[in-house]
N, C-alpha and C positions, 0 to 999 in steps of 0.2 A: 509506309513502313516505319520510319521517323518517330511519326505521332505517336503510334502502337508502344514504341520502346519508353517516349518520355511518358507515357500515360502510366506504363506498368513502373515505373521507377520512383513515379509521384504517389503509387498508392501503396508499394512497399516501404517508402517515408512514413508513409499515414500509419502504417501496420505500426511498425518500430516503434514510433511518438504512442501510439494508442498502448502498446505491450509495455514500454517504459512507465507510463501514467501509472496503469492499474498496477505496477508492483510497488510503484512508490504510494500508493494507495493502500495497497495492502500491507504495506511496514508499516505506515500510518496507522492503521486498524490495531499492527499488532503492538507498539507501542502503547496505545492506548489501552490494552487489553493490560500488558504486564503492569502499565500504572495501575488500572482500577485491582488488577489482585494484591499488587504490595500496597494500596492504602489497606482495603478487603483486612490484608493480614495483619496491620500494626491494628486495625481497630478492634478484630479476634484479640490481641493480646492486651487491648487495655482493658478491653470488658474482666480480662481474665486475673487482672492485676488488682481489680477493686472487688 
């Protein structure tokens, strides 16, 4: 009975750790995402300056 409980306790760690990872992965994404639009938009405005 013991077992059963530290088994299911170890793999709702694992859950947690796995859900934490991928959101910090997906800020990651989206950081990356708002850089590549504000270079994107200052280079739209130098084409527009020349």
């Amino acid at each position: 009975m013991r077992l059963g409980e530290e088994k299911r306790e170890e793999v709702a760690k694992e859950l947690r750790s796995a859900r934490k990872s991928d959101k910090e992965t997906e800020e990651r994404l989206e950081r990356k995402d708002r850089k590549r639009n504000r270079q994107k938009k200052h280079r739209e405005i130098k084409k527009m300056e020349t």
